[in-house]
Backbone as CSV, one residue per row, in Angstrom:
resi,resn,N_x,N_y,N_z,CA_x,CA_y,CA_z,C_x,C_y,C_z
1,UNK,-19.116,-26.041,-66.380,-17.838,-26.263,-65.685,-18.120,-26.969,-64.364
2,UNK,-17.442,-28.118,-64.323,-17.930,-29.056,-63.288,-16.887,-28.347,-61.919
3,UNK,-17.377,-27.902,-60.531,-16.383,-27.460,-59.734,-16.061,-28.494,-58.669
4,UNK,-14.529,-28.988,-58.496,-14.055,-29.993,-57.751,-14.054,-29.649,-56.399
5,UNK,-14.630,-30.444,-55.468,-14.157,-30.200,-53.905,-13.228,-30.716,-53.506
6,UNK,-12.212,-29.997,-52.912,-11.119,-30.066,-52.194,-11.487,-31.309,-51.351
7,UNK,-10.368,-32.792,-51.697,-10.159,-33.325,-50.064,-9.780,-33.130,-48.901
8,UNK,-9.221,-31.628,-49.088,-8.229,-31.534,-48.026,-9.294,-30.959,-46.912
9,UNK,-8.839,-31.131,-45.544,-9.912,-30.526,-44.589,-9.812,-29.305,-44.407
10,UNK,-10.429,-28.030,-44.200,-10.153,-27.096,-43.992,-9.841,-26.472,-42.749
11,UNK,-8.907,-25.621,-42.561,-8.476,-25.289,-41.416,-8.923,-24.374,-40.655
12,UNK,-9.583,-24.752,-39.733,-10.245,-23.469,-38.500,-9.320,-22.660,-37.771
13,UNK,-9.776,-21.241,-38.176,-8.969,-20.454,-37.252,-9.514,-20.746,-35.575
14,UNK,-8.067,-20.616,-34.733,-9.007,-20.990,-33.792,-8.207,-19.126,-33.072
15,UNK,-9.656,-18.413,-32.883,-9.417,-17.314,-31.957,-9.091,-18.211,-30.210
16,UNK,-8.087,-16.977,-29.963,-8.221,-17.480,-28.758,-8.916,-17.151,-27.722
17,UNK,-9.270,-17.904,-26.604,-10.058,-17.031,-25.842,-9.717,-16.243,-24.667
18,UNK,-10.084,-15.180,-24.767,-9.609,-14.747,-22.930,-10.612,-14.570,-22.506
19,UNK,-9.524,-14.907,-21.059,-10.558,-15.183,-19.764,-10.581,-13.635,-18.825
20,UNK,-11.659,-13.574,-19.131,-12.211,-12.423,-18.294,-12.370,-12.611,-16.529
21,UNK,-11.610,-12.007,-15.597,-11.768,-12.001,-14.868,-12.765,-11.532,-13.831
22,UNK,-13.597,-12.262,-13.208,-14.672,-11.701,-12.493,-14.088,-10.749,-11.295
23,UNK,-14.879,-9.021,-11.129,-14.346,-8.453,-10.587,-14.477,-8.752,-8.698
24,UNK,-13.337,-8.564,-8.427,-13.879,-9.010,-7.233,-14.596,-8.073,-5.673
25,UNK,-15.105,-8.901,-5.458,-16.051,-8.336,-5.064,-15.932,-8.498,-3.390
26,UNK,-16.079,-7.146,-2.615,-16.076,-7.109,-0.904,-17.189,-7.010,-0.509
27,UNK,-17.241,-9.027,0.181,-18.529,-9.313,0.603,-18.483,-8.326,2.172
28,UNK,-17.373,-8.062,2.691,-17.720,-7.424,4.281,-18.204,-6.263,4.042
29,UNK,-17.612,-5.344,3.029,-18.637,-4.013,2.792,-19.730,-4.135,2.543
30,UNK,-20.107,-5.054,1.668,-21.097,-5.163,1.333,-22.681,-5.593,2.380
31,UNK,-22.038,-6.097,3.309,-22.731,-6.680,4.765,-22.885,-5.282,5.524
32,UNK,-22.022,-4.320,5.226,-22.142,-3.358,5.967,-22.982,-2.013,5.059
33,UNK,-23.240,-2.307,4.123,-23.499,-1.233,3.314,-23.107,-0.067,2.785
34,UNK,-21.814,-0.916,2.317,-20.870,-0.313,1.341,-19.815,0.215,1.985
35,UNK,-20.259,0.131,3.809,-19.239,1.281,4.654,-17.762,0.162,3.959
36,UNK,-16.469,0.458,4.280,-15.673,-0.436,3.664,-14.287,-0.252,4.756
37,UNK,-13.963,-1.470,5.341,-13.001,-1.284,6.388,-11.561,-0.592,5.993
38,UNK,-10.810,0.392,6.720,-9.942,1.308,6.541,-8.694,-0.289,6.784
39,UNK,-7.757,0.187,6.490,-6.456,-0.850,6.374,-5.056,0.468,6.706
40,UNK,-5.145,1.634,6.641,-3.956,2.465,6.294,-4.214,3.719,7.204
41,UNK,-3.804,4.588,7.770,-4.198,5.996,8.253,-4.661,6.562,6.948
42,UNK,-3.923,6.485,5.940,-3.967,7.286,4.984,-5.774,7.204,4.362
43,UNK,-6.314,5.849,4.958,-7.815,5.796,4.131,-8.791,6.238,5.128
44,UNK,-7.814,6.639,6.731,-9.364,7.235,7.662,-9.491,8.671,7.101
45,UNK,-10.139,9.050,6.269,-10.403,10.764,6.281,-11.995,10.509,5.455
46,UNK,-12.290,11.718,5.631,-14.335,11.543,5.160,-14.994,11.119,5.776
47,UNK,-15.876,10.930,5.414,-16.964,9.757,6.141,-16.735,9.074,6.771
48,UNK,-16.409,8.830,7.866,-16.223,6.903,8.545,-17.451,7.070,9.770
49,UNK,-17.143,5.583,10.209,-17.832,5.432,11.012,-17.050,3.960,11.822
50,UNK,-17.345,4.141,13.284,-16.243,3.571,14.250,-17.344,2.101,14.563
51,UNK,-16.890,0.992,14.391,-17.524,0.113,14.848,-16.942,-0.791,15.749
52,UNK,-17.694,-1.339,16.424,-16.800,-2.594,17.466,-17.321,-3.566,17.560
53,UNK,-16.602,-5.060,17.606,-17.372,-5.909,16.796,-17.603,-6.411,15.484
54,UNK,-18.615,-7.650,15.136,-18.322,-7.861,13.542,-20.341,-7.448,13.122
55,UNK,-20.911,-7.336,13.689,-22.424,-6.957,13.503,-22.961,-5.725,13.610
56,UNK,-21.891,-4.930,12.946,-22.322,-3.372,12.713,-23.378,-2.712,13.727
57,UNK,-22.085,-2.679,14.886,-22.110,-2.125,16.280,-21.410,-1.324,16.097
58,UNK,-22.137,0.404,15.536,-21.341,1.770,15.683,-21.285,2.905,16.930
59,UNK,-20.514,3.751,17.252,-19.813,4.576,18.287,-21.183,5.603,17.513
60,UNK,-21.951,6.021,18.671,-23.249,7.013,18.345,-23.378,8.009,19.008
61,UNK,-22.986,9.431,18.664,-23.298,10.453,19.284,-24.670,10.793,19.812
62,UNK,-24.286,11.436,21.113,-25.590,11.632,21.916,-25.396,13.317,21.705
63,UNK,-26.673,14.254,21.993,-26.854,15.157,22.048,-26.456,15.839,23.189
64,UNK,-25.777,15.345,24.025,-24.858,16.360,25.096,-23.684,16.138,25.516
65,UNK,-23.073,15.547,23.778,-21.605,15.729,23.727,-20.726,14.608,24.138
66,UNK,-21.762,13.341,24.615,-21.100,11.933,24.833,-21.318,11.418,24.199
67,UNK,-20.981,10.284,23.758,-21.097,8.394,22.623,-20.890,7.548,23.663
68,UNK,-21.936,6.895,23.272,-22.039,5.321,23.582,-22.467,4.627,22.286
69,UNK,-22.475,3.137,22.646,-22.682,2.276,21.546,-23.978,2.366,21.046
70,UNK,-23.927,2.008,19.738,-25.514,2.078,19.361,-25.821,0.623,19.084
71,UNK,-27.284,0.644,18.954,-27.598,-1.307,18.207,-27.367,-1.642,17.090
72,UNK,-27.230,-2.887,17.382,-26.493,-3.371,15.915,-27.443,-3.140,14.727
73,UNK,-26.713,-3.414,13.654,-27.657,-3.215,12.701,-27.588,-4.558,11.436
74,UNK,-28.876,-4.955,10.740,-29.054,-6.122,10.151,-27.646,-5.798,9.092
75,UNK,-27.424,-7.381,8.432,-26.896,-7.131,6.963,-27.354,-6.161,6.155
76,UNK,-26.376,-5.846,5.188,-26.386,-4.939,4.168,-27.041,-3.512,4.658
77,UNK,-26.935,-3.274,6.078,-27.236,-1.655,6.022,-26.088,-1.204,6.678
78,UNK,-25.530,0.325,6.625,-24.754,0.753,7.088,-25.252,1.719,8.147
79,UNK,-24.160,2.767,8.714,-24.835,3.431,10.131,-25.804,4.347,10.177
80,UNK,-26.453,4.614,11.289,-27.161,5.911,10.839,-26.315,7.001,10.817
81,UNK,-26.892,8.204,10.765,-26.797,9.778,10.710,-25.747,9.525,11.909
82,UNK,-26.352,9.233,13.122,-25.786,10.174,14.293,-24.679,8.947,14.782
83,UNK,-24.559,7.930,13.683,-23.327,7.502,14.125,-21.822,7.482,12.731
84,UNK,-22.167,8.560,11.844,-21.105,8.651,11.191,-20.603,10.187,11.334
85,UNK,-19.055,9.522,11.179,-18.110,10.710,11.966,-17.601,11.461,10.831
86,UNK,-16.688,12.460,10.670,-15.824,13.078,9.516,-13.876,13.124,10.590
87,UNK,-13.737,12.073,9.670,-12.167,11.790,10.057,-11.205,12.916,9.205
88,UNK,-10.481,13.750,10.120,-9.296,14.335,9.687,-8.253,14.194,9.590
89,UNK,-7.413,13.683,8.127,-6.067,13.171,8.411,-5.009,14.546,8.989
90,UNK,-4.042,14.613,9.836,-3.267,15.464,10.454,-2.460,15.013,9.793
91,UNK,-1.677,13.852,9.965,-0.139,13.689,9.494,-0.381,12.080,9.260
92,UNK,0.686,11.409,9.026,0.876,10.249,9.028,1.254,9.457,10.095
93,UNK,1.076,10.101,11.207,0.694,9.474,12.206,-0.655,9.479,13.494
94,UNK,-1.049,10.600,13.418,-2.784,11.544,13.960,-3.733,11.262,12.367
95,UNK,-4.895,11.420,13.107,-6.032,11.606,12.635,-7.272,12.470,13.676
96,UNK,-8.002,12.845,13.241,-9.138,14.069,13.953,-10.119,13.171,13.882
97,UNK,-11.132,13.489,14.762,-12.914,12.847,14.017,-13.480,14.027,14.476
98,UNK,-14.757,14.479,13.881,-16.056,15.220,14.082,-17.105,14.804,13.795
99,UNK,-17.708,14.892,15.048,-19.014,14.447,15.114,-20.217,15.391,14.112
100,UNK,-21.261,14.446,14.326,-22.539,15.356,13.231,-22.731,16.204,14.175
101,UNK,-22.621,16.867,15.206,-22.839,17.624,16.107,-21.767,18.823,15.141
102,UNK,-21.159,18.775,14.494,-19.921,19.549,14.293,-19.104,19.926,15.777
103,UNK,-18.389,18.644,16.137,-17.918,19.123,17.344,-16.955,17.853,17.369
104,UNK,-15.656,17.950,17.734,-14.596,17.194,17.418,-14.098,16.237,19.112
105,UNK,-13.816,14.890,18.658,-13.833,14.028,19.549,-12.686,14.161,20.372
106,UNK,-12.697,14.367,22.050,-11.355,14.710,22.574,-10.607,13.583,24.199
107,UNK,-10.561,13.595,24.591,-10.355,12.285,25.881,-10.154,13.788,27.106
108,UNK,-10.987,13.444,27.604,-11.536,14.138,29.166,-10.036,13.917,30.295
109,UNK,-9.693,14.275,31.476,-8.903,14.351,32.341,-9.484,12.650,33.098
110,UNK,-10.222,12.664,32.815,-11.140,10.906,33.411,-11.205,10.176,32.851
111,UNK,-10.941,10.538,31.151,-10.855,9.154,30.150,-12.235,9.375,29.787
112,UNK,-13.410,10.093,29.777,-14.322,10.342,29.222,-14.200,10.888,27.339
113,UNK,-14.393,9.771,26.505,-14.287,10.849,24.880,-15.812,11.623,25.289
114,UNK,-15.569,12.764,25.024,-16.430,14.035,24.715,-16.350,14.247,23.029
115,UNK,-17.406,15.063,22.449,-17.386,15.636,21.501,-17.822,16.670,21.453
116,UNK,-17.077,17.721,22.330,-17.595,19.562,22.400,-16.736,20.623,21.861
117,UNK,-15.469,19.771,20.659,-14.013,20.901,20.740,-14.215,21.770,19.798
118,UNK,-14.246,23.169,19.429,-14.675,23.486,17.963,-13.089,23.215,17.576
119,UNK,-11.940,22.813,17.505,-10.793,23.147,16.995,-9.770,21.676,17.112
120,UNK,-9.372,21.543,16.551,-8.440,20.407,17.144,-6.738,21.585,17.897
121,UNK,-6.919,20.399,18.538,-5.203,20.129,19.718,-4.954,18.933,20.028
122,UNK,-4.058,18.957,20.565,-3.063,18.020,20.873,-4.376,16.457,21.788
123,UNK,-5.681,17.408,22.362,-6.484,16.151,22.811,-7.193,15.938,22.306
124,UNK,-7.460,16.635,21.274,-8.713,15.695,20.114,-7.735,15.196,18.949
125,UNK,-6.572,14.755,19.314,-5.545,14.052,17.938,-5.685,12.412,18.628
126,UNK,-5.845,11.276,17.324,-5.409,9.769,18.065,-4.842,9.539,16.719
127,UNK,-3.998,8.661,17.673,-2.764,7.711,16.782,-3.604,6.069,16.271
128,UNK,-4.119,6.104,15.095,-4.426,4.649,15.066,-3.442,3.906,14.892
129,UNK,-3.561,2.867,15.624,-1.912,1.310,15.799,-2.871,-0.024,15.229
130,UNK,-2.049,0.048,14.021,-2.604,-1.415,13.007,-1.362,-2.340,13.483
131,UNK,-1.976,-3.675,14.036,-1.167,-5.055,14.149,-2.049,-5.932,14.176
132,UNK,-1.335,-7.117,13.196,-1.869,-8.216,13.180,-3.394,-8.545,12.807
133,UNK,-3.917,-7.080,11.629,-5.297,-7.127,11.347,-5.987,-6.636,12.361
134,UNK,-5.617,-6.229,12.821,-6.361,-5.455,14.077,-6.150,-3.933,14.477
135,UNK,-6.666,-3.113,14.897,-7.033,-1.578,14.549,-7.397,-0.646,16.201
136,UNK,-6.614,-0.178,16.476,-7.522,0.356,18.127,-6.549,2.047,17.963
137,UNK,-7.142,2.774,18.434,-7.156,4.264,18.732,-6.582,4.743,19.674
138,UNK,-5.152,5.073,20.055,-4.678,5.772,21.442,-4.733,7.498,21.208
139,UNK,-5.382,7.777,22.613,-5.676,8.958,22.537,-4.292,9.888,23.102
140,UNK,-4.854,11.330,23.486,-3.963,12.057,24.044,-2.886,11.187,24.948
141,UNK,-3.931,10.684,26.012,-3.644,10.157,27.685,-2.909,9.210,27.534
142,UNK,-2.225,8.269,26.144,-1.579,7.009,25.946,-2.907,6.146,26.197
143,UNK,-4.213,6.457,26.556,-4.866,5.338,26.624,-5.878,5.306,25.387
144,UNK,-6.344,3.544,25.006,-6.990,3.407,23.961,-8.876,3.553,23.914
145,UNK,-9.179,4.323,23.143,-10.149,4.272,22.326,-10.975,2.788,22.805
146,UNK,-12.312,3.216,23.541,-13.079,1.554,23.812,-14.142,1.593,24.398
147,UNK,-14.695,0.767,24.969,-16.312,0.524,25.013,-16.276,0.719,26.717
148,UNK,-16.400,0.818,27.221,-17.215,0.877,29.137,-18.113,-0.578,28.786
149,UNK,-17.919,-1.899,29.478,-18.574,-2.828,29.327,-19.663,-2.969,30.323
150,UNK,-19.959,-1.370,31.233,-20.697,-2.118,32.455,-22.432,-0.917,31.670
151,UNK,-22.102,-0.074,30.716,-22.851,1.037,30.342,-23.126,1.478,28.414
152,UNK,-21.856,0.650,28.240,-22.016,1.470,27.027,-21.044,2.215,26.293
153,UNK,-20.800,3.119,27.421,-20.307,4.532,27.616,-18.741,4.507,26.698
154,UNK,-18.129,5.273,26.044,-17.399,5.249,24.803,-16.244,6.357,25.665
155,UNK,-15.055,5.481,26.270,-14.142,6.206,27.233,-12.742,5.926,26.332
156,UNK,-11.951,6.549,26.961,-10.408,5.867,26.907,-9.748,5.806,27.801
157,UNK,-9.381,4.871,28.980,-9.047,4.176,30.292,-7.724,3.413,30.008
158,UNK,-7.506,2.882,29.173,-6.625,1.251,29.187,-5.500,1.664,28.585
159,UNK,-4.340,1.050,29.097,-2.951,1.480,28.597,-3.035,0.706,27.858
160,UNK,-4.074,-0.539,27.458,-3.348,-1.431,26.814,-4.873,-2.035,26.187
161,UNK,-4.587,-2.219,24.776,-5.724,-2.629,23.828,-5.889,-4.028,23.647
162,UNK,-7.272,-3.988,24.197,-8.141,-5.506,25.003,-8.793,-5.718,23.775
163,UNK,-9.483,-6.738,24.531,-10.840,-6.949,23.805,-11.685,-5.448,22.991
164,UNK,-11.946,-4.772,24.135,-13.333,-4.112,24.009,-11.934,-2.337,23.552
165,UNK,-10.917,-2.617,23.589,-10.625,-1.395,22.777,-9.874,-1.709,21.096
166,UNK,-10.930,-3.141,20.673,-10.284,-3.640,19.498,-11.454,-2.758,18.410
167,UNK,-10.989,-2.367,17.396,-12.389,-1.345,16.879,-11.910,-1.485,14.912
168,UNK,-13.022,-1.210,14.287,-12.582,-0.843,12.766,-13.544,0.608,12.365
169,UNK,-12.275,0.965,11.894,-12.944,2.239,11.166,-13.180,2.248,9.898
170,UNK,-14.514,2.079,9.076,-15.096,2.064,7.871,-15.457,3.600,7.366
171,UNK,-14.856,3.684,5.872,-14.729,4.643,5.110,-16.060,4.065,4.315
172,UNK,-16.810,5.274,3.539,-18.289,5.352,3.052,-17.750,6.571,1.218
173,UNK,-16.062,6.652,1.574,-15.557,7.047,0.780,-15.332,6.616,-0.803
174,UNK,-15.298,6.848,-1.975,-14.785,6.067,-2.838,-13.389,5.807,-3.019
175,UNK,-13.162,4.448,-2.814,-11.371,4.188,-3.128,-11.399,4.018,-4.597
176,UNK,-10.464,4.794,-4.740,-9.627,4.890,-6.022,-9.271,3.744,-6.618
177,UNK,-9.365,3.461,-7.959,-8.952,1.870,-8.353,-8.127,2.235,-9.713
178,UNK,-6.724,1.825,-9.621,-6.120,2.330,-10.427,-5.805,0.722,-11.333
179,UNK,-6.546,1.362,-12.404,-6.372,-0.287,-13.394,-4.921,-0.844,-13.987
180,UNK,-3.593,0.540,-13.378,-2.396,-0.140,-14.071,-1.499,-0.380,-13.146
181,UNK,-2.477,-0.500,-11.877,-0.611,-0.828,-11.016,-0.585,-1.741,-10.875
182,UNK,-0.576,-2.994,-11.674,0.211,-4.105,-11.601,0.462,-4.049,-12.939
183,UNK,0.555,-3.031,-13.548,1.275,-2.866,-15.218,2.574,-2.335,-15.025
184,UNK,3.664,-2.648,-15.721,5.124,-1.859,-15.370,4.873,-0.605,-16.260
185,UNK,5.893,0.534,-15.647,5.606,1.934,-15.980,5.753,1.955,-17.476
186,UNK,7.478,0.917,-18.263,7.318,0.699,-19.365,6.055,0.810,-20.464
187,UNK,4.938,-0.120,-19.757,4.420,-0.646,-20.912,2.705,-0.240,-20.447
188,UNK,3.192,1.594,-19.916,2.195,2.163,-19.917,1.751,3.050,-21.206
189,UNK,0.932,3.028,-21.820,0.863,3.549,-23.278,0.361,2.925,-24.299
190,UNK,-0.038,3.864,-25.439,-0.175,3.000,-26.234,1.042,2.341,-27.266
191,UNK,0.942,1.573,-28.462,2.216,0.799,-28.936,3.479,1.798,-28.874
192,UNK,2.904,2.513,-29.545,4.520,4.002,-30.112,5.209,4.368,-28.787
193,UNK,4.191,4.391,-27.727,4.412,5.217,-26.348,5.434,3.924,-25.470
194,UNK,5.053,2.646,-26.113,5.858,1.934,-24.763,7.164,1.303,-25.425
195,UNK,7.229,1.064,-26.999,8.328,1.576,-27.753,9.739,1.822,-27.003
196,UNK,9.174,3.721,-27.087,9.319,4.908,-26.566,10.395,4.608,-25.571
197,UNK,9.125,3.956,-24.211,9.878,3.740,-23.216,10.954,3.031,-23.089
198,UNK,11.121,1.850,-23.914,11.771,0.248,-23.598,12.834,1.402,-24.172
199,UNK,12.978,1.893,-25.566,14.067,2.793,-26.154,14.688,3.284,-24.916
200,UNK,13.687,4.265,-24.159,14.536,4.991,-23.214,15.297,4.131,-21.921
201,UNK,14.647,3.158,-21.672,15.181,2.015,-20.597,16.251,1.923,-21.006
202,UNK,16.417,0.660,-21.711,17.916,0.169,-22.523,18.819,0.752,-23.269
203,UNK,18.449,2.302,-23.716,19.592,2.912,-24.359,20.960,2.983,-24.256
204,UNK,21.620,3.067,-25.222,22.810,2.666,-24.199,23.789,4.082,-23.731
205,UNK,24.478,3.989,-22.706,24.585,5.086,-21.633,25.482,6.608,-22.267
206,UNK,26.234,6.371,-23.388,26.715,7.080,-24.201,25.389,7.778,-25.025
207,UNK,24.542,7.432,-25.355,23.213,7.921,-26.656,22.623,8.648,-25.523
208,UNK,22.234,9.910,-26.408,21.817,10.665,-26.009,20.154,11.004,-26.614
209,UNK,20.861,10.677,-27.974,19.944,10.409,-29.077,18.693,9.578,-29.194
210,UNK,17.505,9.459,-28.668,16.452,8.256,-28.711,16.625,7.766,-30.468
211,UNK,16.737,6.371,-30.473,17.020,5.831,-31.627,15.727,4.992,-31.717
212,UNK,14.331,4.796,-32.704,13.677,4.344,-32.346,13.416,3.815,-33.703
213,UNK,12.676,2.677,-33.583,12.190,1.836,-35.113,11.052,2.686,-36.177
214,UNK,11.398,2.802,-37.301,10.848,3.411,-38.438,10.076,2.922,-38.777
215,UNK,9.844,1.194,-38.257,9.207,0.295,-38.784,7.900,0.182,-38.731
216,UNK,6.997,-0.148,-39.312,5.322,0.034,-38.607,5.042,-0.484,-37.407
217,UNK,4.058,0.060,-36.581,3.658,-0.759,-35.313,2.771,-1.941,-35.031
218,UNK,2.461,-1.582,-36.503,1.259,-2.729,-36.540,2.033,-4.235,-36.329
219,UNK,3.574,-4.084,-36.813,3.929,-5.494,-36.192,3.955,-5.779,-34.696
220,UNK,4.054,-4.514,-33.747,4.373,-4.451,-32.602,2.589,-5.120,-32.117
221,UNK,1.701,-4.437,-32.729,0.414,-5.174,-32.024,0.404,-6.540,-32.354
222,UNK,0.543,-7.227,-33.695,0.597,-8.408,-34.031,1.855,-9.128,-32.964
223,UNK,2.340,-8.913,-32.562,3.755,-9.693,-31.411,2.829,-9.374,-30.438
224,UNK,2.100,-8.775,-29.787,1.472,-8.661,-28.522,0.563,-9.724,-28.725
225,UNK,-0.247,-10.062,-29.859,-1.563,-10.896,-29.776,-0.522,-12.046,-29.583
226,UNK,0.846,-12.309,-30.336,1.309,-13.449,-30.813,1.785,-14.174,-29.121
227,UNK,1.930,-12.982,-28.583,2.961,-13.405,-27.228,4.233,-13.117,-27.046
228,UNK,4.470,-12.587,-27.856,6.358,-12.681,-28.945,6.726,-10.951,-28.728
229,UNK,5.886,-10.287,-27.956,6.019,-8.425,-27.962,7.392,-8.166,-27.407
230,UNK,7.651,-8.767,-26.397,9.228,-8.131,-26.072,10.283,-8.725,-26.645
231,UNK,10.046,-9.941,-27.317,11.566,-10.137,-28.232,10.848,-8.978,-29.636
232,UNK,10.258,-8.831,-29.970,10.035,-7.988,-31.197,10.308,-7.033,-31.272
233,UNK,10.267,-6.546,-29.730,10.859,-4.988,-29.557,12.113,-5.146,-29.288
234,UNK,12.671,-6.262,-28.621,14.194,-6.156,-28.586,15.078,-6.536,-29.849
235,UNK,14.373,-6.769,-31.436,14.647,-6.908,-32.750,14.766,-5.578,-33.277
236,UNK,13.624,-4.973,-32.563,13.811,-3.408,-33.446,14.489,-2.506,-32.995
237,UNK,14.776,-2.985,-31.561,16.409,-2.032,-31.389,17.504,-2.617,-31.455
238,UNK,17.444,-3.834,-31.930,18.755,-4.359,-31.964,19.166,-3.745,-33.636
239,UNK,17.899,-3.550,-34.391,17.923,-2.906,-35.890,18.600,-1.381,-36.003
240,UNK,18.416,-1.102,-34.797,18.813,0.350,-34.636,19.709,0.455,-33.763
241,UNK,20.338,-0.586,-33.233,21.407,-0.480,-32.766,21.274,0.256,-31.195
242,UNK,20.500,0.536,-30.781,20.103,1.295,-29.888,20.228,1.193,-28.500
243,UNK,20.157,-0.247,-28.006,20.185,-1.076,-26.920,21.541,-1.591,-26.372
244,UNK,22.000,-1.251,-25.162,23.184,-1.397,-24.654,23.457,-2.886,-24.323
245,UNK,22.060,-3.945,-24.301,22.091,-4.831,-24.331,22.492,-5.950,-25.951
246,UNK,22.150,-5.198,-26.800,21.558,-5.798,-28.481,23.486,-5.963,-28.685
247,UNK,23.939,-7.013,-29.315,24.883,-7.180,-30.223,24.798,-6.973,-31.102
């Protein structure tokens, strides 16, 4: 039996491809060693550590209850021991720090920060004020969180945030990375589950009843590869009548 070859050309499936997104990646933590700059009150709590400057210049406890600045430190390392703090969130507007001393940071009658309080009050509480990408610490006294430029010395003096009371506080914390919030709540689930939802969205305001497709889902995954998933789902309640929108 002689077997004929087809003239016809044959047709390549063509898969499609996706593009995988490279994760992205924080080169400034990474310069700092992993410490990772705070953006929110809500991210100063744990670990931090107070820097001033962009060359990982941290706020360093001394052993008799004062800070001054410490030396900078190369790329990719983060602070030492005696310059990372434990930040306490109070409210949504205070935050606490404690030193490795176990002894909590407070503003002196002179504008001296000390770290001798075992307890927080009203003078070891600061208000961090985020503007314009920028981050500084007012203490009890209304004055800000800052450097003494003639010593070192780690005071709070200034009604008003300069240069040297401009500061970032880096968390050593893990942030949370939630892979669906830029997914709508809908079309959280798997196929049956987001269904489910669109059913419960659009129902219409009389049904009480969830009216949902009998139909297999496997068409619902095939409309997702196709591109075609939300008119497919708005077919299968328009089948069921279900949708306050569906004619």
């Amino acid at each position: 039996m002689t077997i004929r070859e087809s003239n016809k050309p044959k047709k390549r499936k063509h898969k499609e491809r996706k593009i995988i997104q490279a994760p992205v990646v924080d080169k400034d933590a990474l310069n700092h060693g992993n410490w990772w700059k705070t953006n929110k009150i809500e991210e100063i709590t744990g670990s931090v550590a107070i820097e001033f400057g962009t060359n990982g210049t941290y706020v360093k406890a001394l052993d008799n209850g004062l800070f001054t600045l410490g030396a900078p430190h190369d790329d990719g390392e983060g602070p030492s021991p005696e310059e990372i703090l434990t930040a306490v969130y109070i409210n949504e507007k205070k935050v606490a720090f404690k030193s490795g001393y176990n002894k909590y940071l407070r503003v002196e009658k002179d504008g001296t920060v000390t770290g001798r309080s075992d307890a927080i009050g009203p003078m070891e509480q600061w208000e961090p004020v985020f503007q314009d990408g920028n981050l500084a610490l007012q203490g009890f006294n209304e004055c800000f969180f800052g450097v003494n430029p003639i010593d070192d010395a780690i005071i709070a003096k200034s009604k008003k945030a300069g240069e040297n009371e401009i500061l970032t506080v880096r968390s050593h914390t893990v942030r949370e990375v939630n892979p669906l919030k830029d997914v709508p709540t809908e079309e959280q689930g798997d196929i049956k589950q987001i269904e489910e939802n669109y059913v419960r969205k659009f129902q219409k305001f009389q049904d009480k009843r969830l009216r949902i497709s009998k139909e297999d889902t496997k068409q619902l995954e095939k409309a997702k590869d196709e591109g075609i998933f939300h008119e497919t789902l708005l077919d299968r309640r328009s089948k069921m009548k279900a949708d306050r929108y569906c004619k």
